[in-house]
Biopython code that builds the backbone (N, CA, C, O; Angstrom):
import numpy as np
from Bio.PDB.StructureBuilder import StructureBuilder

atoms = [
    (1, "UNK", "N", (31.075, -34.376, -14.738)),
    (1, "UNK", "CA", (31.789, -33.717, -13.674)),
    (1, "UNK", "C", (31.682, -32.194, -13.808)),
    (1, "UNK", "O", (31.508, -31.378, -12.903)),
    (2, "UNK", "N", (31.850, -31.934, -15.390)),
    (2, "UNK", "CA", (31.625, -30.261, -15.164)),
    (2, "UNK", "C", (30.271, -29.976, -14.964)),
    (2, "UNK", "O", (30.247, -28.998, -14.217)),
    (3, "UNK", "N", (29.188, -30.303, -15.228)),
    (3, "UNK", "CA", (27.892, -30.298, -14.671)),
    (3, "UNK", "C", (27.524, -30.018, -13.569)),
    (3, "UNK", "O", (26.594, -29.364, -13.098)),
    (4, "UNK", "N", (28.624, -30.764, -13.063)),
    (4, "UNK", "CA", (27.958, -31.068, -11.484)),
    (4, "UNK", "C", (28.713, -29.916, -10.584)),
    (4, "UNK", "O", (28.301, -29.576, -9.475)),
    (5, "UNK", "N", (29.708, -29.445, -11.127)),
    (5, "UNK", "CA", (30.703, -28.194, -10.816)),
    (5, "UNK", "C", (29.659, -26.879, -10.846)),
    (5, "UNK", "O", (29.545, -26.084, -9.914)),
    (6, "UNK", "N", (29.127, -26.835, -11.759)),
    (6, "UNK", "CA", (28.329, -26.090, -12.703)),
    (6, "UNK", "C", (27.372, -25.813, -11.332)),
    (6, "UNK", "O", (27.387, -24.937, -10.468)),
    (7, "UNK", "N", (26.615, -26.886, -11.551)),
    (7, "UNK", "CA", (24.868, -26.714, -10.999)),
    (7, "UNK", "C", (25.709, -26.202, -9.009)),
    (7, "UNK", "O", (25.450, -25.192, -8.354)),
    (8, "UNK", "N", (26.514, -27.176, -8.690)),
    (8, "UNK", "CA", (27.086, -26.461, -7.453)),
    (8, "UNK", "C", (27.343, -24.876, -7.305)),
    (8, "UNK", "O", (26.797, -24.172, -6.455)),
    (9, "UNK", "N", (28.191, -24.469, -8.196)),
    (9, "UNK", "CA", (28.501, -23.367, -8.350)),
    (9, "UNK", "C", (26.977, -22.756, -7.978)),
    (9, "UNK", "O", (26.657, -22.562, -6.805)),
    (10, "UNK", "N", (26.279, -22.538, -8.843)),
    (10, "UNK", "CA", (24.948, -22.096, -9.260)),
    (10, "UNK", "C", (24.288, -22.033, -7.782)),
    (10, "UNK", "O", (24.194, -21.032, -7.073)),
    (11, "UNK", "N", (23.955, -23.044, -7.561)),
    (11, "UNK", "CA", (23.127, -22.886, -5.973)),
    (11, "UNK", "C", (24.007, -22.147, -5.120)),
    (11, "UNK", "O", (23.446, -21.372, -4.345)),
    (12, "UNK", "N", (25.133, -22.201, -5.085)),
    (12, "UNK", "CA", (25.798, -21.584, -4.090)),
    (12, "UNK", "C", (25.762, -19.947, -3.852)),
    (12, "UNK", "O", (25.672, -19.244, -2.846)),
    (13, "UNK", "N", (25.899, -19.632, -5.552)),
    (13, "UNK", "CA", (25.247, -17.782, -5.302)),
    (13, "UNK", "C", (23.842, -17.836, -5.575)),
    (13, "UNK", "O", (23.290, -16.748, -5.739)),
    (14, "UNK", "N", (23.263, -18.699, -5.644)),
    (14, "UNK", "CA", (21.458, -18.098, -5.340)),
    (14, "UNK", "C", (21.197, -18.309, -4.105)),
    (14, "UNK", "O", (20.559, -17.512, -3.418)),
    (15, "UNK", "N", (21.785, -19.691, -3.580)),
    (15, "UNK", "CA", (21.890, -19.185, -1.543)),
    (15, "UNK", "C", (22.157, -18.389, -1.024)),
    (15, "UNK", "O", (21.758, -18.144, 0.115)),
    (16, "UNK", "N", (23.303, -17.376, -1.994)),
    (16, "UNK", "CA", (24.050, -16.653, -0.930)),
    (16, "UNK", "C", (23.225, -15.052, -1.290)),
    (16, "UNK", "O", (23.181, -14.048, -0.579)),
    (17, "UNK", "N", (22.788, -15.228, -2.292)),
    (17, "UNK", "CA", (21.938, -13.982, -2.709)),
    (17, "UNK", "C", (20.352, -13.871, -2.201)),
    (17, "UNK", "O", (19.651, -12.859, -2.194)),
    (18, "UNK", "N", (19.924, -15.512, -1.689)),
    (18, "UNK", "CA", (18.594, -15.598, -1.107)),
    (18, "UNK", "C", (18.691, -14.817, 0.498)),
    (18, "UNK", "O", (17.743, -14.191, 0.973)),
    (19, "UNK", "N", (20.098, -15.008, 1.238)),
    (19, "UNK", "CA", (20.185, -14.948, 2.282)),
    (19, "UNK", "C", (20.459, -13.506, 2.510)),
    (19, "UNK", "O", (19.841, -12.927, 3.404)),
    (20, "UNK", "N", (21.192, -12.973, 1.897)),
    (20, "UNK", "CA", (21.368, -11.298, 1.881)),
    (20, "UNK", "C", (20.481, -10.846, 1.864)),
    (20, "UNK", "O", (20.511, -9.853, 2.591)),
    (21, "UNK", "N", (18.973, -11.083, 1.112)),
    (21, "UNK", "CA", (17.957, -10.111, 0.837)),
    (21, "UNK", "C", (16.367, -10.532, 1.728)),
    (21, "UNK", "O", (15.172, -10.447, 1.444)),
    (22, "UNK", "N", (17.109, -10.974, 2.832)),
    (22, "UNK", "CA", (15.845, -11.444, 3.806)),
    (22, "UNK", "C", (15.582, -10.548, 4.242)),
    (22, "UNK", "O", (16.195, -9.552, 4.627)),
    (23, "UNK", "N", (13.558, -11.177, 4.181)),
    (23, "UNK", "CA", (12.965, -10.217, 4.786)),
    (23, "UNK", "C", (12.417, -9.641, 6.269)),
    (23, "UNK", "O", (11.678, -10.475, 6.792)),
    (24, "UNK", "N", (12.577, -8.531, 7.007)),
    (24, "UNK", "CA", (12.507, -8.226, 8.567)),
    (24, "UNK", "C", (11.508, -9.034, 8.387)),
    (24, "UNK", "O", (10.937, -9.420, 7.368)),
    (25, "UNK", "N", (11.237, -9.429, 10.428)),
    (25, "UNK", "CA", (10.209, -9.859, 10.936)),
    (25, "UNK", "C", (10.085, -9.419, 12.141)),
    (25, "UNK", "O", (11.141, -9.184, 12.729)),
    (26, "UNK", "N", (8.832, -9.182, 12.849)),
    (26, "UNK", "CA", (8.416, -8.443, 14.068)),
    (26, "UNK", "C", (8.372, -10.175, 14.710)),
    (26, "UNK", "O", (8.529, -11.326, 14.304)),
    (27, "UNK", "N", (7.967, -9.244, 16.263)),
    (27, "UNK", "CA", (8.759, -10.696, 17.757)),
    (27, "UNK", "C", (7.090, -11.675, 17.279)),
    (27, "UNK", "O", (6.938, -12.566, 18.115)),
    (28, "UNK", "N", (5.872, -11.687, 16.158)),
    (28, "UNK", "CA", (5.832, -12.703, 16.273)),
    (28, "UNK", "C", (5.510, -13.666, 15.321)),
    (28, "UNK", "O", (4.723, -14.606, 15.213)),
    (29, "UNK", "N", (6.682, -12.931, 14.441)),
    (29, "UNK", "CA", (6.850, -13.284, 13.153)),
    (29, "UNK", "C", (6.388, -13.214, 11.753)),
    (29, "UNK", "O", (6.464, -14.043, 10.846)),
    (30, "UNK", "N", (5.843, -11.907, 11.800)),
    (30, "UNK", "CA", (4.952, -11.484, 10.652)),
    (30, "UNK", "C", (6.203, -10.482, 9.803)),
    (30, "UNK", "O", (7.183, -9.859, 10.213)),
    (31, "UNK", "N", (5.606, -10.696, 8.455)),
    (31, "UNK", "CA", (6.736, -9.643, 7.734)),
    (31, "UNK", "C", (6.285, -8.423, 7.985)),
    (31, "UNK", "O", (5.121, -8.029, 8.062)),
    (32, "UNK", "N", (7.726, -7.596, 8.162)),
    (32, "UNK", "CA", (7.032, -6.272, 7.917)),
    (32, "UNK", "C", (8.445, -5.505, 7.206)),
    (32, "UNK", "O", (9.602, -5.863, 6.985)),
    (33, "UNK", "N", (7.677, -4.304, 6.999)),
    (33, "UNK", "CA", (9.243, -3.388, 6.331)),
    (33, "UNK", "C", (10.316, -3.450, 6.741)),
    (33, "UNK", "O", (10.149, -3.521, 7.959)),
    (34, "UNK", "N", (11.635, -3.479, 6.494)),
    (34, "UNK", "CA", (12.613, -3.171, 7.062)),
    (34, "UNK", "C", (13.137, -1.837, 7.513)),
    (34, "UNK", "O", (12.918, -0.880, 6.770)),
    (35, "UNK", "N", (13.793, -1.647, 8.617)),
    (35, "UNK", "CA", (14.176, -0.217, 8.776)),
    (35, "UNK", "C", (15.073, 0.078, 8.060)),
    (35, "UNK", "O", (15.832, -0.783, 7.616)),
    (36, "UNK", "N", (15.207, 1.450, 7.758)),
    (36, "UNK", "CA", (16.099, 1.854, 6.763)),
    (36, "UNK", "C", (17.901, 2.092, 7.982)),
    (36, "UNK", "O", (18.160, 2.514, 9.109)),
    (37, "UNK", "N", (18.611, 1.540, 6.882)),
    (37, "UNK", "CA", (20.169, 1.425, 7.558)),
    (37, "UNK", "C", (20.564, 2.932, 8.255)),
    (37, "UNK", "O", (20.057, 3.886, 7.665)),
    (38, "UNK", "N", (21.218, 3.186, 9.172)),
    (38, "UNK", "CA", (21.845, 4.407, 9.657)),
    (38, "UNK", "C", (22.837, 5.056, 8.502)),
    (38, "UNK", "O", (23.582, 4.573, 7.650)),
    (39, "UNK", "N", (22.508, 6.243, 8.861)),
    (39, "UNK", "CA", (23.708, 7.250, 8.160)),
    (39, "UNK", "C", (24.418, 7.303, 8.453)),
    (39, "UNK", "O", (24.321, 7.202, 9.676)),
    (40, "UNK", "N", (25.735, 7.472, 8.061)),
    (40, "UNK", "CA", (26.847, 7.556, 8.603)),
    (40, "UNK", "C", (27.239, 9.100, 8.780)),
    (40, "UNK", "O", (27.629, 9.934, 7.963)),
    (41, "UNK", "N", (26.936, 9.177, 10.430)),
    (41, "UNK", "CA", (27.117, 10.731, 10.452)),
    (41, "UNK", "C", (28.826, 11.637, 10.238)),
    (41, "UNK", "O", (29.827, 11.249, 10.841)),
    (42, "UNK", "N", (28.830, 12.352, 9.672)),
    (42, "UNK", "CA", (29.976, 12.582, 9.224)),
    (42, "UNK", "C", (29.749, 14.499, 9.902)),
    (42, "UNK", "O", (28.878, 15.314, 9.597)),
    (43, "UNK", "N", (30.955, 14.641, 10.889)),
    (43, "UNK", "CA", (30.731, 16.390, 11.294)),
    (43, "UNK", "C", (32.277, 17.171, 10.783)),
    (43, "UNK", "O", (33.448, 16.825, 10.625)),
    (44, "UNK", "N", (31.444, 18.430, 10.649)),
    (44, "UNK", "CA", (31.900, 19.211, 10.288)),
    (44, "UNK", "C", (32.566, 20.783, 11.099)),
    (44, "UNK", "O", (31.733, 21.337, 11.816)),
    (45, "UNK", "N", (33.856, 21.425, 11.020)),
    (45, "UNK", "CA", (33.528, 22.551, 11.894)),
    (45, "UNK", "C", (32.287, 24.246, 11.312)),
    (45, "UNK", "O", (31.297, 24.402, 10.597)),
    (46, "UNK", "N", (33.014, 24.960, 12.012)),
    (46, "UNK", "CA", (31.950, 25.987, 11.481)),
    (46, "UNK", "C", (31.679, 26.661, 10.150)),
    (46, "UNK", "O", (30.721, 27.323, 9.749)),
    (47, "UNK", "N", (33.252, 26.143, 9.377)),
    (47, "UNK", "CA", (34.009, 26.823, 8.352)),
    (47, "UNK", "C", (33.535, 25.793, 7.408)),
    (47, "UNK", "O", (33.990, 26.056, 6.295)),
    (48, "UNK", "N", (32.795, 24.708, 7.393)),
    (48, "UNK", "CA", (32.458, 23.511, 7.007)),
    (48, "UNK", "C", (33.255, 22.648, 6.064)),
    (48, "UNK", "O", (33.188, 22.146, 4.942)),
    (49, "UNK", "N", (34.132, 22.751, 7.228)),
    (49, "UNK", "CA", (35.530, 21.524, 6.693)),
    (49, "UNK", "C", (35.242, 20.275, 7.451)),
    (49, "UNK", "O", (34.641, 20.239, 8.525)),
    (50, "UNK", "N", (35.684, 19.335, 6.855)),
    (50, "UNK", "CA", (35.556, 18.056, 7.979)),
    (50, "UNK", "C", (36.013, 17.944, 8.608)),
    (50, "UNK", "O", (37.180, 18.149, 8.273)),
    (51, "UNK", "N", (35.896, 17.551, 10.115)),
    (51, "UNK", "CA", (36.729, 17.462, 11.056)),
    (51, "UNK", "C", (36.314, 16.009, 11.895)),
    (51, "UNK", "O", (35.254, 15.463, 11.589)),
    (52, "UNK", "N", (37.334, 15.307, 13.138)),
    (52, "UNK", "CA", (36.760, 14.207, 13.509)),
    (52, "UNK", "C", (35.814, 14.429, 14.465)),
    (52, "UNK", "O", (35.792, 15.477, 15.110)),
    (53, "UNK", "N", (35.019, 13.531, 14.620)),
    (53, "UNK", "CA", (33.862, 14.069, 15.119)),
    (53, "UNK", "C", (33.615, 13.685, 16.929)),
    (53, "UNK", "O", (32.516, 13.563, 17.470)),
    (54, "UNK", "N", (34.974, 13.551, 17.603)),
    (54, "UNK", "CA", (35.413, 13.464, 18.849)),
    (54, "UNK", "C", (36.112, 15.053, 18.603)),
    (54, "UNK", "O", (36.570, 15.463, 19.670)),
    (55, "UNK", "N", (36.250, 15.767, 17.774)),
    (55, "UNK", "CA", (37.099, 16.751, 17.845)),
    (55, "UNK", "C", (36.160, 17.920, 17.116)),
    (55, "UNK", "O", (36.714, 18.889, 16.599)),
    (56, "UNK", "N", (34.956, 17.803, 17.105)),
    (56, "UNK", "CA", (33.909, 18.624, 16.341)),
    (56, "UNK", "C", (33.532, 19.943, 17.227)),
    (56, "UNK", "O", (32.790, 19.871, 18.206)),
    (57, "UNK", "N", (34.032, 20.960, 16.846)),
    (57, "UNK", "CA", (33.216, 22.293, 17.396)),
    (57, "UNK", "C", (31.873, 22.003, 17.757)),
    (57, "UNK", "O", (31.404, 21.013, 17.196)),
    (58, "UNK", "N", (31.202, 22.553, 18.475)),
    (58, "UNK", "CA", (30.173, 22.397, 18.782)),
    (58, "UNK", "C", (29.172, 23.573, 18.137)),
    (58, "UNK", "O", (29.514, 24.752, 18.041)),
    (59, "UNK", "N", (27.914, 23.061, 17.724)),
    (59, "UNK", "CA", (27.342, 23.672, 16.408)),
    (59, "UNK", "C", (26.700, 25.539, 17.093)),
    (59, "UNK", "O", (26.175, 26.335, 16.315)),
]
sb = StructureBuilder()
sb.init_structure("model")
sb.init_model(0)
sb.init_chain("A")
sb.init_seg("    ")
for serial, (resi, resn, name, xyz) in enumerate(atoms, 1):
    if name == "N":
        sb.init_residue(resn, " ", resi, " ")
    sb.init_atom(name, np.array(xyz, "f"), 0.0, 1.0, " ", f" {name:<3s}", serial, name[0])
structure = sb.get_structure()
């Protein structure tokens, strides 16, 4: 029984770690690079303090 707890356990984070690290595919199904994730743009005013960026001086 603990075996079988065991080997469950086990597949369950190599599924879940197979599935996180998939690789892009173009529309006809070939691998290709992935794009790199967005930045998280973060603005600033002139004095270069942070400010929200609905409320950002304009540069």
């Amino acid at each position: 029984m603990k075996t079988a707890l065991l080997a469950f356990g086990l597949c369950f984070v190599l599924g879940n770690a197979a599935s996180a690290a998939a690789p892009c595919r173009d529309a006809k199904g070939k691998f290709v690079t992935c794009p790199a994730p967005a930045a998280k743009k973060t603005c600033r005013d002139n004095k270069g303090k942070f400010v929200k960026c609905a409320a950002a001086a304009p540069a």
